[in-house]
mmCIF file of the C-alpha atoms, coordinates in Angstrom:
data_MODEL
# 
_entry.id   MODEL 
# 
loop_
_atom_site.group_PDB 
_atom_site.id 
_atom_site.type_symbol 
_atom_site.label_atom_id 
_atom_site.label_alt_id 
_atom_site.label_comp_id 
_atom_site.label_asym_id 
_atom_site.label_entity_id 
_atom_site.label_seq_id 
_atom_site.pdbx_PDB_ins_code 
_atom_site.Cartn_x 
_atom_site.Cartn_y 
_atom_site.Cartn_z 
_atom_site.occupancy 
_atom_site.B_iso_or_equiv 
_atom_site.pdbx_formal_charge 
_atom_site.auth_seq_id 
_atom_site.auth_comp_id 
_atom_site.auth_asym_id 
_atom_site.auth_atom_id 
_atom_site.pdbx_PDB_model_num 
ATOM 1   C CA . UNK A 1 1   ? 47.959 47.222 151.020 1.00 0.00 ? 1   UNK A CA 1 
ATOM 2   C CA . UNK A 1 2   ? 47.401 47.075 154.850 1.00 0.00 ? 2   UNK A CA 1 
ATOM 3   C CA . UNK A 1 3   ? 47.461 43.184 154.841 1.00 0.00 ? 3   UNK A CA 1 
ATOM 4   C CA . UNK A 1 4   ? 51.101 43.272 153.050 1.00 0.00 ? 4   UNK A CA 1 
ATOM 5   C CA . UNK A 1 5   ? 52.143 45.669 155.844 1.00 0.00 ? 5   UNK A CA 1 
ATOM 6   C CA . UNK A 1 6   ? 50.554 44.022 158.398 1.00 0.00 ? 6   UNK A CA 1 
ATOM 7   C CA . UNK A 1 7   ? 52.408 40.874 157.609 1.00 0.00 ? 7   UNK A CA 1 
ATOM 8   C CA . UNK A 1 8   ? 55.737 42.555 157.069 1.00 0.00 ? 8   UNK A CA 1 
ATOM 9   C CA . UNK A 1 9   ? 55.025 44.340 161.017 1.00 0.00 ? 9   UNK A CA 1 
ATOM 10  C CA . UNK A 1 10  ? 54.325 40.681 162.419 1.00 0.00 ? 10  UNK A CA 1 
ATOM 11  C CA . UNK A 1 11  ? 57.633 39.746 160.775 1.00 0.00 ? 11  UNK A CA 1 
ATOM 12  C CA . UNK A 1 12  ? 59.431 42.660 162.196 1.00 0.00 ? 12  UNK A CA 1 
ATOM 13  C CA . UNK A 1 13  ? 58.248 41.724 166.127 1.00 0.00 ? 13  UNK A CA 1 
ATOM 14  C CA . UNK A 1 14  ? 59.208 38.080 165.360 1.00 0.00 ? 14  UNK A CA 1 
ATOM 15  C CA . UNK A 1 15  ? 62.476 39.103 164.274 1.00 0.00 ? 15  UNK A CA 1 
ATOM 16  C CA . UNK A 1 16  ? 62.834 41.693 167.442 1.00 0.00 ? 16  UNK A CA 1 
ATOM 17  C CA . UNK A 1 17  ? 61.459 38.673 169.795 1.00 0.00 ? 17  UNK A CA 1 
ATOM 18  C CA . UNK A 1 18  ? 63.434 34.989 170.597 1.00 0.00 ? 18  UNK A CA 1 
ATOM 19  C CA . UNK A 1 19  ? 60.565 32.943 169.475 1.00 0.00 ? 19  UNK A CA 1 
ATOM 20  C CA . UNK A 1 20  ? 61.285 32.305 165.676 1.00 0.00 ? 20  UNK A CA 1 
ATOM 21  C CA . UNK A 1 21  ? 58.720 33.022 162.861 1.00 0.00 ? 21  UNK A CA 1 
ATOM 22  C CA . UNK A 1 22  ? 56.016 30.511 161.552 1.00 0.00 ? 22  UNK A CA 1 
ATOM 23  C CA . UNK A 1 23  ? 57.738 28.882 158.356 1.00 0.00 ? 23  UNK A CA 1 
ATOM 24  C CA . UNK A 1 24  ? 54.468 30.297 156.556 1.00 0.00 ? 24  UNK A CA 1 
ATOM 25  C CA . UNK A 1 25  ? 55.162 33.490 156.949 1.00 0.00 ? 25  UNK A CA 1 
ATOM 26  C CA . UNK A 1 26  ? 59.249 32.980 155.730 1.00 0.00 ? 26  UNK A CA 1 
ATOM 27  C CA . UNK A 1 27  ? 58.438 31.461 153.182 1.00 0.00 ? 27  UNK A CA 1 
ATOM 28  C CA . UNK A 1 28  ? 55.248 33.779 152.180 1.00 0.00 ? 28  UNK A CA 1 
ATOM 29  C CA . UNK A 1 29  ? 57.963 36.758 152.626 1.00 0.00 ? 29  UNK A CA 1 
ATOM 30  C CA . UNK A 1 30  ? 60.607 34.761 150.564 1.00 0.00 ? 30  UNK A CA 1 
ATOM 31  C CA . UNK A 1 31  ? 57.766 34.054 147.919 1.00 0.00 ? 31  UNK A CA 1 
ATOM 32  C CA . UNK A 1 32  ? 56.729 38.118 147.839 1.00 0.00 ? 32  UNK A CA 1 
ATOM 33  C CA . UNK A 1 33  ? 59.997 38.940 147.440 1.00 0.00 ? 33  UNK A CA 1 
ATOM 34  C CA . UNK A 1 34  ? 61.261 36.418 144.974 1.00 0.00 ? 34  UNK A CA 1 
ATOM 35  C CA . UNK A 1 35  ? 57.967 37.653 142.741 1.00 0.00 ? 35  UNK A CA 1 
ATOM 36  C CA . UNK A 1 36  ? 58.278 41.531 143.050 1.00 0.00 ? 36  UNK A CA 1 
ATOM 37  C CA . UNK A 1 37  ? 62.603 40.670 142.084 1.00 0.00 ? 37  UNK A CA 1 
ATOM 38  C CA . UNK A 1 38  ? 61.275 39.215 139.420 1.00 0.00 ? 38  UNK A CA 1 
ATOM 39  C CA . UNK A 1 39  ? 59.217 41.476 138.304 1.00 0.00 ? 39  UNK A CA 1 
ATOM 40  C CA . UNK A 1 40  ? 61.268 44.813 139.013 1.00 0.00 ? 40  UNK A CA 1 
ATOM 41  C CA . UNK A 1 41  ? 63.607 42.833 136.730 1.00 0.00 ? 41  UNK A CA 1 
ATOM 42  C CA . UNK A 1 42  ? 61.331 42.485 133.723 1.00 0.00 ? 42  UNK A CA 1 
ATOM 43  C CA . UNK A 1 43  ? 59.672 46.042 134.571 1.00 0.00 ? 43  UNK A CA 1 
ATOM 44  C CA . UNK A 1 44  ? 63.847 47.276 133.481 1.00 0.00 ? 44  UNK A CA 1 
ATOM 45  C CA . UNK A 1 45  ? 64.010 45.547 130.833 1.00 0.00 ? 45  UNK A CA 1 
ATOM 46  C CA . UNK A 1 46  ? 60.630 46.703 129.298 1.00 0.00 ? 46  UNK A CA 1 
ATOM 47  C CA . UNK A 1 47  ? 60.398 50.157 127.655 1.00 0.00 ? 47  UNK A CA 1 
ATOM 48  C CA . UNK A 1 48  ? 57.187 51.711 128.908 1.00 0.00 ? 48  UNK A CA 1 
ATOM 49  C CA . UNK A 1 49  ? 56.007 55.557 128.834 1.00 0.00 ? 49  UNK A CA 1 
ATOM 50  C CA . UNK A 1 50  ? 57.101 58.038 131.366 1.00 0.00 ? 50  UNK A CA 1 
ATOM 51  C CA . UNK A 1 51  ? 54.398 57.873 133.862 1.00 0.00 ? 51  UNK A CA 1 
ATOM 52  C CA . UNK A 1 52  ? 53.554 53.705 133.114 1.00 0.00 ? 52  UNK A CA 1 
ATOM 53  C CA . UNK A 1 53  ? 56.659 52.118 134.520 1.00 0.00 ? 53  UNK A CA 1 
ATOM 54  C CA . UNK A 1 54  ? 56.708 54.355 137.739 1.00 0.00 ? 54  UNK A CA 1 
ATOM 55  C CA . UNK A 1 55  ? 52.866 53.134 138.345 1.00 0.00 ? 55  UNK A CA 1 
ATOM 56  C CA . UNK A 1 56  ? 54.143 49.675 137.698 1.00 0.00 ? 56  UNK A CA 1 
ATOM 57  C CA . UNK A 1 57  ? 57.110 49.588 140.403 1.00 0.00 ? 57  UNK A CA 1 
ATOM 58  C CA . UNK A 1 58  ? 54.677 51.243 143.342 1.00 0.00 ? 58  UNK A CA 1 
ATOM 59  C CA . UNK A 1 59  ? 51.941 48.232 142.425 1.00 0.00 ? 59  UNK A CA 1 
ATOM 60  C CA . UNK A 1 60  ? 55.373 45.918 142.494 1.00 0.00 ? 60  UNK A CA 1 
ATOM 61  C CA . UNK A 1 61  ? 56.490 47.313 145.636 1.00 0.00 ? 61  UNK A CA 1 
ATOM 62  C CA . UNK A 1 62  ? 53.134 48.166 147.653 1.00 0.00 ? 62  UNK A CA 1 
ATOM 63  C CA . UNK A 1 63  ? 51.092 45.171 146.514 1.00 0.00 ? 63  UNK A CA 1 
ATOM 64  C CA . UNK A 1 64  ? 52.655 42.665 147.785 1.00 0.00 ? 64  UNK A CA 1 
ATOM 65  C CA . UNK A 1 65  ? 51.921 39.121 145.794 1.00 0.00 ? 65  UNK A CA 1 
ATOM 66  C CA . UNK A 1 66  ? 49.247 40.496 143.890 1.00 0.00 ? 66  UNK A CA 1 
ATOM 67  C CA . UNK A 1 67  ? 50.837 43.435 142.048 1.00 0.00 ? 67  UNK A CA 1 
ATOM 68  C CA . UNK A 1 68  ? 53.975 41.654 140.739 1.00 0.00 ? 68  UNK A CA 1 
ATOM 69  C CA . UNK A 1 69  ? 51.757 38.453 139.611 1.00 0.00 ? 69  UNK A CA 1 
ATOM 70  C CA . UNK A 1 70  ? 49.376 40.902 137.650 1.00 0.00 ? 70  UNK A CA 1 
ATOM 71  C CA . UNK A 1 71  ? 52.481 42.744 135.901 1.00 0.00 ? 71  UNK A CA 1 
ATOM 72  C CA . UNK A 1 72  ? 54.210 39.076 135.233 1.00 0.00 ? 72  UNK A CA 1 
ATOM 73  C CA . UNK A 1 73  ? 50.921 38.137 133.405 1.00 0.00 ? 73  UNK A CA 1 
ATOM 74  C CA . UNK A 1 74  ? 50.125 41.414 132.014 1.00 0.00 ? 74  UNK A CA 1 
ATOM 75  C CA . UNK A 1 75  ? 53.379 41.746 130.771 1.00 0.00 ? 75  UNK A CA 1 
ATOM 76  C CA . UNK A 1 76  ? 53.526 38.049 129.005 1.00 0.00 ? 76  UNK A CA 1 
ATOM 77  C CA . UNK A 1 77  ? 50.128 38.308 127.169 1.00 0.00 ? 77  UNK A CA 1 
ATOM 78  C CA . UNK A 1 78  ? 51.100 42.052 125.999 1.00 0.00 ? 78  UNK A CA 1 
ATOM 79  C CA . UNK A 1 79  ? 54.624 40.493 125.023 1.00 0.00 ? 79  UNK A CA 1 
ATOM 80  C CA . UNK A 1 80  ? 52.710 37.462 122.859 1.00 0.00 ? 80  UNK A CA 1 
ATOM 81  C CA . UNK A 1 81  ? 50.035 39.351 121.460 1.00 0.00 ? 81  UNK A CA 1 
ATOM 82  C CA . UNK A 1 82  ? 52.995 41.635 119.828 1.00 0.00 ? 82  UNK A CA 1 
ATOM 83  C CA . UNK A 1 83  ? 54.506 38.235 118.327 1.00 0.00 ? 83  UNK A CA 1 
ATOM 84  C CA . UNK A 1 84  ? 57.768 38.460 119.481 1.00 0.00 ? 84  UNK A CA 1 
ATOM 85  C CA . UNK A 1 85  ? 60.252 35.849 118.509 1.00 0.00 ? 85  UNK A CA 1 
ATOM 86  C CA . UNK A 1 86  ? 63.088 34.207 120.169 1.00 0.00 ? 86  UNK A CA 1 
ATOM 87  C CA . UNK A 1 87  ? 65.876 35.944 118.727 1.00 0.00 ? 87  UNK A CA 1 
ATOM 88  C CA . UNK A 1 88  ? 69.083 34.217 119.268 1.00 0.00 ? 88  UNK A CA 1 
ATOM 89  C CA . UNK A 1 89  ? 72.221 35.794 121.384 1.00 0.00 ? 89  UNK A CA 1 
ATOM 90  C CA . UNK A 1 90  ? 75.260 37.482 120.202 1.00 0.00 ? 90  UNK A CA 1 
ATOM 91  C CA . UNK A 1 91  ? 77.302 34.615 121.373 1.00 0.00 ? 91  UNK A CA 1 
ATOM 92  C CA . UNK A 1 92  ? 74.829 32.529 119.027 1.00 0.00 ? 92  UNK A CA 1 
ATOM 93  C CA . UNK A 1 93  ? 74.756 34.741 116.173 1.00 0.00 ? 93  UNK A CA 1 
ATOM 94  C CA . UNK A 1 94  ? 78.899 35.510 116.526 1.00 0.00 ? 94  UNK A CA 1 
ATOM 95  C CA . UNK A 1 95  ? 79.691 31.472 116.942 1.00 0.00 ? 95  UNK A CA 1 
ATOM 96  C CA . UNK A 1 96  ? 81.374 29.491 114.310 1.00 0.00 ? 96  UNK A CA 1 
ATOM 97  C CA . UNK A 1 97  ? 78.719 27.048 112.486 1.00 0.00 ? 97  UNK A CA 1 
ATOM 98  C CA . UNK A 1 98  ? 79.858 22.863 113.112 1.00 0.00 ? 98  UNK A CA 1 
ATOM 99  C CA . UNK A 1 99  ? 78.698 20.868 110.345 1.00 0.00 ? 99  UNK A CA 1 
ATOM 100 C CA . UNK A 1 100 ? 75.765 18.964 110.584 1.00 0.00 ? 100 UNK A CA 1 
ATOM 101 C CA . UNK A 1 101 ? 76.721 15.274 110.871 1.00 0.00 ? 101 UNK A CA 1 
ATOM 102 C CA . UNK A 1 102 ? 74.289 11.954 112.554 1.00 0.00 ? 102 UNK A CA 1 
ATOM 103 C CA . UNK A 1 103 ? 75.849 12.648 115.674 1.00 0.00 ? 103 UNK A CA 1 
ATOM 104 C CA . UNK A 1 104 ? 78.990 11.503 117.833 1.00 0.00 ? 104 UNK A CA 1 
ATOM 105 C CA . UNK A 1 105 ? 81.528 9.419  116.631 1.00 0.00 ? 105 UNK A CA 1 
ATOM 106 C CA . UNK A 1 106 ? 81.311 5.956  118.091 1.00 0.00 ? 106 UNK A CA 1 
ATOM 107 C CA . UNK A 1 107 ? 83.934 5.269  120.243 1.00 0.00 ? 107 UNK A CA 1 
ATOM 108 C CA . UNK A 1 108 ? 85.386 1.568  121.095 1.00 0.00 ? 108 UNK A CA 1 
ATOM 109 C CA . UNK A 1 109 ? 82.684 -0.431 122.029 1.00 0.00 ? 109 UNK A CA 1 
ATOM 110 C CA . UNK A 1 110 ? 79.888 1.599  120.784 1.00 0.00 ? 110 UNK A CA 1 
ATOM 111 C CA . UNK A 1 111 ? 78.351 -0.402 118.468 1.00 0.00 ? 111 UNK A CA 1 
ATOM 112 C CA . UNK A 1 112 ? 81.135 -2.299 117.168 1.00 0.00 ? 112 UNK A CA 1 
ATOM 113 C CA . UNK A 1 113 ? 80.448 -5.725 116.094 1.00 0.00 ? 113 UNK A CA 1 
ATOM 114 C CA . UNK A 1 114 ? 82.234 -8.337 118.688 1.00 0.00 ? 114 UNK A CA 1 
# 
């Protein structure tokens, strides 16, 4: 937990100072924050018990790379070994079925003898 704040800190004094931040440390920053986004998303959309899910947003928050990768995979093997099925949408299930044909019409010059 000290290494994520140290590196936030160092951030910080490079954003106080002229002299522009290393692009490893940008894009490590943009990379810990696009992970724990993503995984504060799918930590919503998951029903967990009361004291679970508040557990699982302070390892999100305070562990910086680590704690959203280990709730991403976590939550994908716990998600699979309940064998969950793509379900489709309400604009799938609510949309008008096409018939099934072999595919486009041809149009002039597809395929037409010359």
């Amino acid at each position: 937990m000290e290494h994520g704040l140290s590196i936030l800190l160092l951030a910080v004094q490079d954003a106080a100072s002229s002299a522009p931040a290393p692009w490893w440390l940008r894009w490590g920053l943009l990379v810990a924050g696009a992970l724990a986004l993503a995984a504060l998303m799918v930590l919503v959309q998951t029903r967990h018990r009361a004291p679970y899910g508040a557990v699982w947003a302070l390892v999100i928050l305070l562990v910086p790379v680590l704690g959203p990768l280990t709730y991403l995979i976590l939550e994908t093997v716990r998600h699979r070994r309940q064998g969950y099925r793509a379900s489709r949408g309400s604009a799938e299930r609510l949309a008008a079925e096409e018939p099934d044909d072999d595919g486009p019409t041809p149009g002039p010059g597809w395929g037409a003898d010359r």
